[in-house]
BAFI-3210 file (N, C-alpha, C; in Angstrom, 3 decimals, decimal comma, padded with zeros to 6 digits):
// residues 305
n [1|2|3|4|5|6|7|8|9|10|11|12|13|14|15|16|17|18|19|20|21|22|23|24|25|26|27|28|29|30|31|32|33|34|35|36|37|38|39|40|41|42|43|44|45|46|47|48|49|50|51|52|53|54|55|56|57|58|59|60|61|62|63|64|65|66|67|68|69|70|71|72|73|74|75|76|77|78|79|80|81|82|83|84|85|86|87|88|89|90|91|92|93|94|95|96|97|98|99|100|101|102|103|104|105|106|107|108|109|110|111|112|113|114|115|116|117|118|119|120|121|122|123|124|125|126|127|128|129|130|131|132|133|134|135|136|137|138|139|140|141|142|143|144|145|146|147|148|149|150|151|152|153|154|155|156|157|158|159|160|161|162|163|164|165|166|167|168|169|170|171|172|173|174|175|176|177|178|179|180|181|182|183|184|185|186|187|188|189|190|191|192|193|194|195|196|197|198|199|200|201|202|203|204|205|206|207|208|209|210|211|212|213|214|215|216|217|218|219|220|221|222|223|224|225|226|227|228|229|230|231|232|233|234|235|236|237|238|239|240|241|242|243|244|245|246|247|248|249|250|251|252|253|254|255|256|257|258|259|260|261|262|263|264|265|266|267|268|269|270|271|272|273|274|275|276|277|278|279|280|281|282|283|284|285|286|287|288|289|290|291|292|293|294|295|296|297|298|299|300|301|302|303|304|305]
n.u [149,160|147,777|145,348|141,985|140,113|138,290|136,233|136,122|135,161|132,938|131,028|131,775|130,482|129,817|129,810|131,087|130,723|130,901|129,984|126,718|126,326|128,906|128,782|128,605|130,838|133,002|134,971|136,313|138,799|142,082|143,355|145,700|146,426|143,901|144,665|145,767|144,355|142,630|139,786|139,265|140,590|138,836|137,957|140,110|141,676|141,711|143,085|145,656|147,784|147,940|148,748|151,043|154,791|154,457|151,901|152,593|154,202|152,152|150,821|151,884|152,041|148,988|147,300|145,689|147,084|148,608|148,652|148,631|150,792|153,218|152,850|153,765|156,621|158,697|157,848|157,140|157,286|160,319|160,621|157,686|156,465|157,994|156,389|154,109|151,690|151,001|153,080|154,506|154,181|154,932|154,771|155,655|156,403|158,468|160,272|160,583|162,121|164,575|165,452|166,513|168,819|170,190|169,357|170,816|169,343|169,825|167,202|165,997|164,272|165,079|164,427|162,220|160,707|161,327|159,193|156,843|153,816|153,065|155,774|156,421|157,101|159,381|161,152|161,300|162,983|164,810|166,174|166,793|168,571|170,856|170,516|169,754|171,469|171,669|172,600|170,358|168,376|166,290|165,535|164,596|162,149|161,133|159,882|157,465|155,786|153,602|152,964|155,168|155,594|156,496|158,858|159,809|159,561|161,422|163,873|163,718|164,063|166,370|168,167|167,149|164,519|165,100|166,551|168,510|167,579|164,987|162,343|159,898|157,395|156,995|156,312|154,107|152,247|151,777|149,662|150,178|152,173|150,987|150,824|153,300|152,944|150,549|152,291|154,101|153,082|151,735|153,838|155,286|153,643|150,794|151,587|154,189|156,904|157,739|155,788|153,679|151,338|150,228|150,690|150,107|147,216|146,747|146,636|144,926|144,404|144,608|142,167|140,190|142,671|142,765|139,745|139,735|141,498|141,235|141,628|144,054|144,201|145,256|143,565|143,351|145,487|143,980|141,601|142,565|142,330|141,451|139,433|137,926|135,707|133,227|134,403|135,284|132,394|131,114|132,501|132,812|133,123|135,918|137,348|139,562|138,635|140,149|142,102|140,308|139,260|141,054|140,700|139,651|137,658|135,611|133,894|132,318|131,724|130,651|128,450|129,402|131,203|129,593|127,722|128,732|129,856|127,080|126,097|127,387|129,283|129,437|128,768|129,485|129,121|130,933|132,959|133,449|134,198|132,670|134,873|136,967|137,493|137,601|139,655|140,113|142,527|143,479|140,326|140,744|142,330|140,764|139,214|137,090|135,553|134,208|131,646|130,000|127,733|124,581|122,954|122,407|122,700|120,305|118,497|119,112|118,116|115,408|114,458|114,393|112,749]
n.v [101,648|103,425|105,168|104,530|105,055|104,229|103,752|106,486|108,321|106,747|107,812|110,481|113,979|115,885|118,574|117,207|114,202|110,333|109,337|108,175|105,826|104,090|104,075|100,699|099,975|100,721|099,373|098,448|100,299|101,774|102,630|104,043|105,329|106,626|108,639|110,578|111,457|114,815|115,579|114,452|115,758|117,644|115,103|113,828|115,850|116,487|114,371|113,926|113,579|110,810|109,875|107,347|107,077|105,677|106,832|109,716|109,664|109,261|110,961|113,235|114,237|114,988|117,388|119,764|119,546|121,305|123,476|121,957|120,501|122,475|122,941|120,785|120,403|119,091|115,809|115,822|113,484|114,359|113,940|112,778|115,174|116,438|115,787|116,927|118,813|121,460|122,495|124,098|126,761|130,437|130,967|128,581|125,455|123,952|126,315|127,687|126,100|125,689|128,272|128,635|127,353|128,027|126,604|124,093|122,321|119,344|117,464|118,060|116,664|116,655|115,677|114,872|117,270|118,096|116,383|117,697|118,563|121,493|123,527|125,090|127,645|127,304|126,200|128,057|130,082|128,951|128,578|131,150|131,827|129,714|128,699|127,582|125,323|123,863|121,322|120,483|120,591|118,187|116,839|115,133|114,622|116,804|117,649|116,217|117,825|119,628|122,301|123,622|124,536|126,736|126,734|124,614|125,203|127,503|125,469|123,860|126,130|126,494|124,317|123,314|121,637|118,883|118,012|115,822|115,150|115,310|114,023|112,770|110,818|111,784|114,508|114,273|113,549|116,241|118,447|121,220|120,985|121,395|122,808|123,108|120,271|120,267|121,795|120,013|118,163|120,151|120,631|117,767|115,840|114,053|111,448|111,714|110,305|111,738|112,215|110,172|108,442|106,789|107,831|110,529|110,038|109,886|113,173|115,877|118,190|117,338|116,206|116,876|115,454|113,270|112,501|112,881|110,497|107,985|105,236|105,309|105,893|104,849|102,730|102,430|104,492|106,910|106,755|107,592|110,205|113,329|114,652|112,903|112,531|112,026|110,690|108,189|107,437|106,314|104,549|102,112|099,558|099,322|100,658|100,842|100,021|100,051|101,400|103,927|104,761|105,819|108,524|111,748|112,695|111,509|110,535|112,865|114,581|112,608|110,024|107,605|105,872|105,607|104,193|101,411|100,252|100,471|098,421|096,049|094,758|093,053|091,706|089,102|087,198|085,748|085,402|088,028|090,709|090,886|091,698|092,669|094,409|097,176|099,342|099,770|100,720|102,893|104,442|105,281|107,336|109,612|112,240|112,671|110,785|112,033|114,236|117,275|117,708|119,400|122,180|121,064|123,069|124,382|122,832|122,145|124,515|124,423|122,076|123,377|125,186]
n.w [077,743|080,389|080,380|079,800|076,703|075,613|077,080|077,899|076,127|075,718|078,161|078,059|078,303|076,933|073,840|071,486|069,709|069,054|065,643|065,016|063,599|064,682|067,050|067,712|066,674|068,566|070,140|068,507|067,268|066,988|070,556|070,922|068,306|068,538|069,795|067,651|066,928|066,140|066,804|069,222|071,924|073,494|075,091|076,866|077,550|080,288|081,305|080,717|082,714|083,253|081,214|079,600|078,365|075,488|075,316|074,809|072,559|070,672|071,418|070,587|067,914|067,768|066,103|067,359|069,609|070,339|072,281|074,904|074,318|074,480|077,166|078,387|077,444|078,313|077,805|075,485|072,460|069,927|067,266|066,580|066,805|064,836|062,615|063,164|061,858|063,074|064,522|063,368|062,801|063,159|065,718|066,641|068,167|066,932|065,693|067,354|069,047|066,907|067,226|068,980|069,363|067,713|064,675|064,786|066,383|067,848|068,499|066,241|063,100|060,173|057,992|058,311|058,658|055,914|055,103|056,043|055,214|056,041|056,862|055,337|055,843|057,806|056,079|053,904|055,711|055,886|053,415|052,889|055,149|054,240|051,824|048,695|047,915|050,866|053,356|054,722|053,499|052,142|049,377|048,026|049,515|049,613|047,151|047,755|049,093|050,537|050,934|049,355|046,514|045,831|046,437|045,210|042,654|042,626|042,704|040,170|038,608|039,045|038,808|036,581|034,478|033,893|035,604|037,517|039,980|040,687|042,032|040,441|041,014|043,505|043,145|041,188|043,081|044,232|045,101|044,995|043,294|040,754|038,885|037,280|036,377|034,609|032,805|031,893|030,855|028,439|026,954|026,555|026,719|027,045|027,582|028,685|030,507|032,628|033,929|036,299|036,709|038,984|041,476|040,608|040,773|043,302|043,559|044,623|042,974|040,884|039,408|037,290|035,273|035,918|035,789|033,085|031,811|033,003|032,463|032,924|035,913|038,997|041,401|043,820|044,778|044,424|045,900|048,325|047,415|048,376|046,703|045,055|045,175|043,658|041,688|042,355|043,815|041,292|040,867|042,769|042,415|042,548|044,409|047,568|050,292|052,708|052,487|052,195|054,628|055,469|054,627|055,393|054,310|053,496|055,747|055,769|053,526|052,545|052,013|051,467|053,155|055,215|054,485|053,483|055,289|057,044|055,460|054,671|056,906|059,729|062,881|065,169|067,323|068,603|067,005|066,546|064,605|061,551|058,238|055,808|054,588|056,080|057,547|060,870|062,326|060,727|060,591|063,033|062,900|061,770|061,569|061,060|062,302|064,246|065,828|066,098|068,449|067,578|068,553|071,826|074,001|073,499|073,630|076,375|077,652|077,028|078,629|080,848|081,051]
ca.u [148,265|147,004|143,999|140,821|139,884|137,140|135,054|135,676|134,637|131,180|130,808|131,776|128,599|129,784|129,232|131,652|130,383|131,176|129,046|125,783|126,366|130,213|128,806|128,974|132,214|134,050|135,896|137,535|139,328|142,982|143,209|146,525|145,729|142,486|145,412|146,463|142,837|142,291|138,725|140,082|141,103|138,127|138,004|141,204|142,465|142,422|143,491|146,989|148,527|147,947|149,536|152,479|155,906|153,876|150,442|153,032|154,138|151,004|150,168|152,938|151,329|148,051|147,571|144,875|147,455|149,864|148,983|148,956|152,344|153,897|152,678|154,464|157,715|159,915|157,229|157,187|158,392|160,347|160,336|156,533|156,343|158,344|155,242|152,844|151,386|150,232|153,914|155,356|153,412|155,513|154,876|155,313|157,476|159,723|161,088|160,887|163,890|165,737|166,027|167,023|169,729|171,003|169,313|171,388|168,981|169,719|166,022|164,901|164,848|165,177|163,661|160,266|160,535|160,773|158,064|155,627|153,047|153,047|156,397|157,030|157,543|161,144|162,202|161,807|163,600|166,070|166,651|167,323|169,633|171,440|170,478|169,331|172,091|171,971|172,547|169,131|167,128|166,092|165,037|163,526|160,984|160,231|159,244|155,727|155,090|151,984|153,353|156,146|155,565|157,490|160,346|160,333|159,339|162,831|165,248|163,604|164,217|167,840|168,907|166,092|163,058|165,821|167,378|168,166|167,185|163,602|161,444|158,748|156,399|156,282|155,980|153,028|150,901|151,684|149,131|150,780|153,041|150,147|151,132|154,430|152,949|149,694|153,440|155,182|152,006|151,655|154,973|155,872|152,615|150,547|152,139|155,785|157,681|157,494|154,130|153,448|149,639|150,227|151,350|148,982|145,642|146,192|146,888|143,529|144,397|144,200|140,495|139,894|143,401|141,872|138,270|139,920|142,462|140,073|142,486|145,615|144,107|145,885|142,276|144,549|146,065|142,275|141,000|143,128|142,465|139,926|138,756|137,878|134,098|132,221|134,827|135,183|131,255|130,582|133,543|132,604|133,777|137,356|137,706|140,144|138,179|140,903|142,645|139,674|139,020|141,959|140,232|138,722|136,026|134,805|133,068|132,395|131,250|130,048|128,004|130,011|132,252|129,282|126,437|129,838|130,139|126,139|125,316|128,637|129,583|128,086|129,493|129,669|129,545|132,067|134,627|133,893|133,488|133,343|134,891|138,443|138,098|137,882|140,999|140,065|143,370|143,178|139,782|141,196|142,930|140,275|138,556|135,887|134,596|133,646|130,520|129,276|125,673|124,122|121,444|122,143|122,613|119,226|118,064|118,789|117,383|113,624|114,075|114,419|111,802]
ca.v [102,791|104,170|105,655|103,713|106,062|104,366|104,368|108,251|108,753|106,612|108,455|112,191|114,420|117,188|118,622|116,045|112,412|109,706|109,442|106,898|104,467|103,561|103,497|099,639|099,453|101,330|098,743|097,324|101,181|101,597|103,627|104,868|105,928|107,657|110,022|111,542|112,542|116,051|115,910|113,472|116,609|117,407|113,887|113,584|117,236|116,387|112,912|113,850|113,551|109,545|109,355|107,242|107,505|105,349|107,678|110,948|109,888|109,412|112,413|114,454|114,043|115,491|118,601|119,764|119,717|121,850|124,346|120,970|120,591|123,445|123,358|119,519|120,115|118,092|114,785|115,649|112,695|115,546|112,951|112,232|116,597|116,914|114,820|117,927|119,945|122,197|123,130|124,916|128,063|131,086|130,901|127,265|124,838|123,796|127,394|128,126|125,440|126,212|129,696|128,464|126,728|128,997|126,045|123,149|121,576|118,128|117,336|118,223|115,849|117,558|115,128|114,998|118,519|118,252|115,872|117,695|119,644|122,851|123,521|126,067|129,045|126,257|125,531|129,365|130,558|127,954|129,303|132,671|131,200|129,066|129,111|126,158|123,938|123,564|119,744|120,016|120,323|116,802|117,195|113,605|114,459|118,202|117,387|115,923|118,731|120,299|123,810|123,663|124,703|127,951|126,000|123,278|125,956|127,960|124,649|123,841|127,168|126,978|123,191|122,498|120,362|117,529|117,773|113,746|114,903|115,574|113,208|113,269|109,969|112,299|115,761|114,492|113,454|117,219|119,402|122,281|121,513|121,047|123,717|121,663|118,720|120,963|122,291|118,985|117,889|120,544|120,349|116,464|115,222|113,035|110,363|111,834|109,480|112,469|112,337|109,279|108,341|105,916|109,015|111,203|109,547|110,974|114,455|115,787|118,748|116,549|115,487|117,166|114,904|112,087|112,334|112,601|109,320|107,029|103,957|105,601|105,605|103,363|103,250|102,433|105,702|107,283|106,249|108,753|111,228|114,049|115,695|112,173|111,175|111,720|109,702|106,598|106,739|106,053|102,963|101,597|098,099|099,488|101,422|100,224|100,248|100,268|103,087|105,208|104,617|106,984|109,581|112,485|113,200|109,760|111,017|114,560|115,371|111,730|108,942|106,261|104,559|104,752|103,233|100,230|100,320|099,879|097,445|095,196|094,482|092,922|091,601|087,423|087,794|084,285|086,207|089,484|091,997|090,575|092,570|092,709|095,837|098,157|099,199|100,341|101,780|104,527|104,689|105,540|108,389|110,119|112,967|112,966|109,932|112,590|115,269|117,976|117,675|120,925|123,010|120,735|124,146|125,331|121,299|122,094|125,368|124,183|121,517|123,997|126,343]
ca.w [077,870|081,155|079,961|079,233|076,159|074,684|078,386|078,448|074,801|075,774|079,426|078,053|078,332|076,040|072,258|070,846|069,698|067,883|065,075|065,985|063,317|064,695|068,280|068,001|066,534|069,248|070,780|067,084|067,394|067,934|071,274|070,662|067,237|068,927|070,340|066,770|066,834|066,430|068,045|070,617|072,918|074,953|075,911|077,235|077,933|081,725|081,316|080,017|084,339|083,781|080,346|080,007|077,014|074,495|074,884|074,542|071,376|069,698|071,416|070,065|066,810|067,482|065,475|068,194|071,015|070,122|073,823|075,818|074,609|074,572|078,342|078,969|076,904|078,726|077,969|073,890|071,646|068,722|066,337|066,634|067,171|063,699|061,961|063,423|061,443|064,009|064,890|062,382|062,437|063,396|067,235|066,808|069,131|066,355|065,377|069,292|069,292|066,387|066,585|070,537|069,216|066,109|064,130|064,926|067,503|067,642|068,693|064,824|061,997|058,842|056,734|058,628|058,520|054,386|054,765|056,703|054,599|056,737|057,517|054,238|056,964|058,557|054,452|053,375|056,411|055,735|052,193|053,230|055,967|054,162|050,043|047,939|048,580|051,853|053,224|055,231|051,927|051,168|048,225|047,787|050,013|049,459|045,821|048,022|050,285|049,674|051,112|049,081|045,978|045,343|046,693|044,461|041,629|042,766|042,584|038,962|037,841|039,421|038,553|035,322|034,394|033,751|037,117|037,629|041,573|040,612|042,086|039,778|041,536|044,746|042,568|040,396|043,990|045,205|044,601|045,298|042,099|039,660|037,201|037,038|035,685|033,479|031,839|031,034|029,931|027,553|026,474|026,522|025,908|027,982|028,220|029,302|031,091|034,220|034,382|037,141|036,498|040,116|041,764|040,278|040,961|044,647|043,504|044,741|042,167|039,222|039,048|035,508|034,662|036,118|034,465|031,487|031,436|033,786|032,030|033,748|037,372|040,145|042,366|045,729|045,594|043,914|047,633|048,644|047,097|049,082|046,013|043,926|045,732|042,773|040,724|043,561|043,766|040,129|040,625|044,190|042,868|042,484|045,558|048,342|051,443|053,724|052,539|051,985|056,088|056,251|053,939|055,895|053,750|053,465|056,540|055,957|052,732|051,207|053,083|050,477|053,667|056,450|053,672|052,928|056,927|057,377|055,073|054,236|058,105|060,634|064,173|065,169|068,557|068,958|066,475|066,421|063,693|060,491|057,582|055,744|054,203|056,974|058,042|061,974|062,449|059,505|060,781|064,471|063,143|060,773|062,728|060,703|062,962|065,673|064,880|067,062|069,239|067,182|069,678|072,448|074,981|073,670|074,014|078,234|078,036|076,953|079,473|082,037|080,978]
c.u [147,558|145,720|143,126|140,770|138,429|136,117|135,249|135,225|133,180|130,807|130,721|130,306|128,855|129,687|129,347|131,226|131,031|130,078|128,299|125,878|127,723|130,107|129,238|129,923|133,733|135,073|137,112|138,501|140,489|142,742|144,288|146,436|144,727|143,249|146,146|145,397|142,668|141,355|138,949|139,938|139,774|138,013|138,681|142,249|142,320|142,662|144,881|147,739|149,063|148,614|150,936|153,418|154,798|152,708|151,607|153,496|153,495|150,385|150,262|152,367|150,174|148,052|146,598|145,328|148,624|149,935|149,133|150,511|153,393|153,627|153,610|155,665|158,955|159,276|157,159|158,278|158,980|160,450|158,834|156,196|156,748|157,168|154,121|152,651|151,269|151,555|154,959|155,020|154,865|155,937|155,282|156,809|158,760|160,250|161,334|162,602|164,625|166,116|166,728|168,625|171,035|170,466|169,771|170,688|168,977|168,394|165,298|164,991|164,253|164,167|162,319|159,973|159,910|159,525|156,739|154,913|152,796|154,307|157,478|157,834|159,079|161,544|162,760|162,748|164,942|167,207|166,941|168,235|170,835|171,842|170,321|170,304|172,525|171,617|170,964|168,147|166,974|165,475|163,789|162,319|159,977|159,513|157,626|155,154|154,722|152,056|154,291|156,406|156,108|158,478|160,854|160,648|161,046|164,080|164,929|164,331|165,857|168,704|168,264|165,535|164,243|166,138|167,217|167,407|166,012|163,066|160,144|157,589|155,790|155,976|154,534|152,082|150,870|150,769|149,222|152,258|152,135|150,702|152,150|153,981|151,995|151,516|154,391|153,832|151,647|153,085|155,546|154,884|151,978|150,642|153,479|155,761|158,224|156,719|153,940|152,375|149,781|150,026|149,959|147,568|145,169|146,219|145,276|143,157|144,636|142,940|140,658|141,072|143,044|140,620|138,749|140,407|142,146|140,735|143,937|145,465|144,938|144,380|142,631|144,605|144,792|141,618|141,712|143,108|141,218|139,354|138,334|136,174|133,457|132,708|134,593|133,500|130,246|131,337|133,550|133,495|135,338|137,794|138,201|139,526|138,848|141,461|141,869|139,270|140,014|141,738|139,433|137,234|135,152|134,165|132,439|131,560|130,198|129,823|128,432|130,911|130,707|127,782|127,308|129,514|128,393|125,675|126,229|129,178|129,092|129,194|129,206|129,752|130,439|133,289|134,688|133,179|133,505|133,181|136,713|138,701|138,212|138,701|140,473|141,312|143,383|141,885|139,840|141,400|142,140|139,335|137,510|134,441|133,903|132,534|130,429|128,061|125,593|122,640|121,602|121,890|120,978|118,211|117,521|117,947|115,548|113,375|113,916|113,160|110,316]
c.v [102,725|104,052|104,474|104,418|105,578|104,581|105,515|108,420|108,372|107,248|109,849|112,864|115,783|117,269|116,839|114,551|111,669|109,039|108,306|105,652|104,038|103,377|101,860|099,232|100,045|100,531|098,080|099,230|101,016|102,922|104,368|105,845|106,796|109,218|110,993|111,924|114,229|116,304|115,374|114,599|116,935|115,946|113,798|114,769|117,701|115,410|112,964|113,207|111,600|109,191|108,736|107,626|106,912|106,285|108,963|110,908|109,694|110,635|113,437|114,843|114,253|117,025|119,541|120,218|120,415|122,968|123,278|120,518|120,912|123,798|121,785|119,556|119,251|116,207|114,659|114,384|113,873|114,630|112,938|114,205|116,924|116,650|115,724|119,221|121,783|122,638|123,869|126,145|129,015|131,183|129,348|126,725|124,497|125,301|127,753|127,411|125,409|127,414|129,769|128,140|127,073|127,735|125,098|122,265|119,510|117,216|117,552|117,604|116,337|116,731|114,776|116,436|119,000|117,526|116,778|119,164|121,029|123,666|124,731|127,064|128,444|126,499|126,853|130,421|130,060|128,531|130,156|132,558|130,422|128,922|127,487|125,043|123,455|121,909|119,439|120,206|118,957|116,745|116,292|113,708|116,022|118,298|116,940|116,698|119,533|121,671|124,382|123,934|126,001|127,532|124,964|124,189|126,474|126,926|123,813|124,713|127,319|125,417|122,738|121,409|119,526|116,757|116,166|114,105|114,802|114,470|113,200|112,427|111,214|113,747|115,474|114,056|114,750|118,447|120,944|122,469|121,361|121,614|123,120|120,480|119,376|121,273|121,284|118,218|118,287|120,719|119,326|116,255|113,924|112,099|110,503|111,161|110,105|112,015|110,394|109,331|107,665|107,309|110,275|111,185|109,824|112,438|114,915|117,233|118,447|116,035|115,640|115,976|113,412|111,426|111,989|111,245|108,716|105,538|104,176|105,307|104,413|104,022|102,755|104,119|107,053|107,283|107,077|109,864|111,860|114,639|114,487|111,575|110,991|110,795|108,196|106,093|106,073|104,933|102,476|100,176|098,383|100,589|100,312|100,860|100,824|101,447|104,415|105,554|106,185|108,549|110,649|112,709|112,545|109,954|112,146|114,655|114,063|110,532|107,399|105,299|104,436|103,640|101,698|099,794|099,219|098,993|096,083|094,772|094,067|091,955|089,928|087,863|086,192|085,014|087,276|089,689|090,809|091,643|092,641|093,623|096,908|098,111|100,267|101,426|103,452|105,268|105,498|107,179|109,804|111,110|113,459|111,659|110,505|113,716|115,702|118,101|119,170|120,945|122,129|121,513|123,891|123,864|122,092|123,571|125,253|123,258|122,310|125,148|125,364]
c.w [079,209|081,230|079,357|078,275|075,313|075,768|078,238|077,447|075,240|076,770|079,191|077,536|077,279|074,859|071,524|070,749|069,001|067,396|065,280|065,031|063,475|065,838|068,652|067,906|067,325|069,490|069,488|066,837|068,086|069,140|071,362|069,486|067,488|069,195|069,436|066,594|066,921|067,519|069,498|072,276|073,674|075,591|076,928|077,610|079,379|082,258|081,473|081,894|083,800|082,009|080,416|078,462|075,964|074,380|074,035|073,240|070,057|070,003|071,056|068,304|066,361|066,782|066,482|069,453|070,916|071,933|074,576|075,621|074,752|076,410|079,036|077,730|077,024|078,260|076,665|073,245|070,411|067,804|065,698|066,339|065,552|062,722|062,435|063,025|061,732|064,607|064,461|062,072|063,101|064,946|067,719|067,972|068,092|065,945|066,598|069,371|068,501|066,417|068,031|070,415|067,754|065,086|063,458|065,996|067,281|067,775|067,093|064,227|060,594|057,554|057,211|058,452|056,935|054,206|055,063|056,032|055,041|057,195|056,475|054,645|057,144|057,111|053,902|054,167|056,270|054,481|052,132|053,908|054,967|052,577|049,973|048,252|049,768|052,484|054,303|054,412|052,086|050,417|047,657|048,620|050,146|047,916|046,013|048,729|049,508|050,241|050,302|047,709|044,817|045,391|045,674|042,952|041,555|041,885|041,180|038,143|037,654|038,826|037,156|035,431|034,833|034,653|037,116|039,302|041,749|041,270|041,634|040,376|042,901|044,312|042,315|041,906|044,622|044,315|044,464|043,644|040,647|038,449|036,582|036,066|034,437|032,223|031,074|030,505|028,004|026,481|026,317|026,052|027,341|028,755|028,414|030,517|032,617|034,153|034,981|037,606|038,158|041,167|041,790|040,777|042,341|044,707|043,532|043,955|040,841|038,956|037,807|034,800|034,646|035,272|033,164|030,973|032,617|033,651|032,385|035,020|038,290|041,240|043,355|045,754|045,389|045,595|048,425|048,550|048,012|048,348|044,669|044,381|044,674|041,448|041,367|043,605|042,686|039,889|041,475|043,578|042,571|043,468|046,794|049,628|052,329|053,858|052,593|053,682|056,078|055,908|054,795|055,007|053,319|054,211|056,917|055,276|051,642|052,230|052,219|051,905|055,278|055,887|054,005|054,974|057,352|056,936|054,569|055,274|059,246|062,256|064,423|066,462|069,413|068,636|066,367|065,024|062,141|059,176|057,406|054,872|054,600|057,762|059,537|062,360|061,486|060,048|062,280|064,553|062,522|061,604|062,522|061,511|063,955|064,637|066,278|067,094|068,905|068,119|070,670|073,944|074,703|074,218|075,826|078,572|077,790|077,964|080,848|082,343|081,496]
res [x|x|x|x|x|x|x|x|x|x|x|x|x|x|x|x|x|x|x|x|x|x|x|x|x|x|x|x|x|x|x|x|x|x|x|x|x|x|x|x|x|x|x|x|x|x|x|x|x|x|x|x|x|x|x|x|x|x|x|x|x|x|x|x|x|x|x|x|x|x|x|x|x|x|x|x|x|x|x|x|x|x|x|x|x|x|x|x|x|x|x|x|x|x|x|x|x|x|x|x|x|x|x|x|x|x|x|x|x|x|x|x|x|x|x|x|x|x|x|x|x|x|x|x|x|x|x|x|x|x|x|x|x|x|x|x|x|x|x|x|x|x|x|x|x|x|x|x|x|x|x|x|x|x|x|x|x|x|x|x|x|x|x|x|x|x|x|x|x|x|x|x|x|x|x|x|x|x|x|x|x|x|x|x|x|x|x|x|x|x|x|x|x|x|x|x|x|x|x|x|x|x|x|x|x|x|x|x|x|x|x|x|x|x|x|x|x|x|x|x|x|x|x|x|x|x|x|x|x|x|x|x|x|x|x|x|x|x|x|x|x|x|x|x|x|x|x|x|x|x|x|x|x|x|x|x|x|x|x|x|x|x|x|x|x|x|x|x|x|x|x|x|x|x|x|x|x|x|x|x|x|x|x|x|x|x|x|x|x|x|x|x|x|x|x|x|x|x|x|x|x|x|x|x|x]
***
């Protein structure tokens, strides 16, 4: 890496911060990881000249930079680009190059494509193109995409519940197939042998299923979930630190990881940080570590008056 990125983060004078109780722990931050940052981009949005291949393909991966890369196309990792949310919209760079290429671009990979939660617009175009059995379905991995839910609904309707292809572990974490699982619920029974409580416990459209069967939970994949704070904060001693680092709303909507942060961690200044449940990297990428300086304009305008 080029770029210093944590000196420009402490040096930059604009809205964007990082929040004041993580000031000390800047330096335990990956700085590549800093670059799938959404907020990241004023920092570094006239840095990009001194980037080298390793920054570009953490950069390709920002959801944030989709005009910075649509302006350096020749420097995009598409690999790292397929994994972005932020490029699948209609104007996006990936339909730009399949529809370039009659939708054979060797640059695409089909199964990040099924992976990537936004990318419903590429799958349903696909299906009209091509029809359900086409060999760029992967099926095994569109059963977890959280756009994908008419689609999966379709190749039920067209192959049945039974289908051996189903992947039901990566169905029951997609919230987008909830009604799916509310239906083999009500029809199998709770404990059907679909229904994948592990699985489940990140579906952040199962709470009510959750609340209810509290002795099914896996609280790893619970720490995951963005719609479980008020379950995780009533079970703090069964919450996986590390993973919840990667949780946006661990920093958003619930002061449960910077209370763990302020009062469970503390720095050695021989060894460093000490602490083995904060996972820095997850934390690198979570863009809820940045906040915007509110009234700081009107701040310079009373100083001036």
């Amino acid at each position: 890496m080029n770029i210093n990125l944590i000196n420009i983060i402490s040096l930059y004078s604009g809205d964007i911060k990082l929040k004041p109780f993580l000031n000390k722990y800047k330096i335990y931050f990956n700085k590549h990881l800093l670059l799938q940052n959404p907020n990241v981009i004023p920092f570094i949005k006239n840095k990009i000249d001194i980037f080298d291949k390793t920054d570009w393909i953490y950069f390709s991966q920002n959801k944030c930079a989709i005009d910075i890369l649509k302006e350096n196309k020749d420097k995009i990792n598409w690999l790292s680009l397929c994994s972005n949310e932020s490029a699948y919209y209609d104007d996006g760079i990936i339909i730009e190059e399949l529809e370039k290429t009659n939708w054979e671009s060797k640059l695409i990979d089909w199964t990040l494509i099924c992976l990537n939660n936004n990318s419903y617009n590429i799958l349903n175009k696909l299906l009209i193109r091509e029809g359900i059995s086409s060999n760029k379905f992967k099926w095994n991995y569109i059963f977890g995409n959280k756009s994908a839910g008419k689609l999966i609904k379709e190749y039920i309707d067209t192959k049945g519940i039974n289908s051996k292809k189903i992947n039901w572990y990566k169905l029951c974490s997609n919230p987008d197939a909830i009604d799916i699982i509310y239906h083999i619920i009500k029809t199998e029974g709770i404990n059907s042998n679909k229904i994948k409580w592990e699985y489940l416990s990140k579906n952040s459209a199962a709470i009510d299923l959750l609340y209810e069967n509290q002795s099914k939970i896996n609280w790893h994949n619970l720490s995951k979930n963005t719609n479980a704070f008020d379950l995780l904060y009533e079970n703090q001693s069964k919450i996986n630190w590390s993973i919840l680092c990667s949780n946006p709303v661990s920093l958003k909507n619930s002061l449960l990881l910077e209370e763990y942060i302020n009062n469970k961690i503390y720095i050695n200044k021989k060894i460093g940080i000490i602490s083995s449940k904060i996972n820095w990297n997850n934390l690198s990428k979570n863009n809820n570590i940045f906040y915007i300086e509110k009234n700081k304009n009107i701040k310079k305008i009373f100083k001036m008056l």
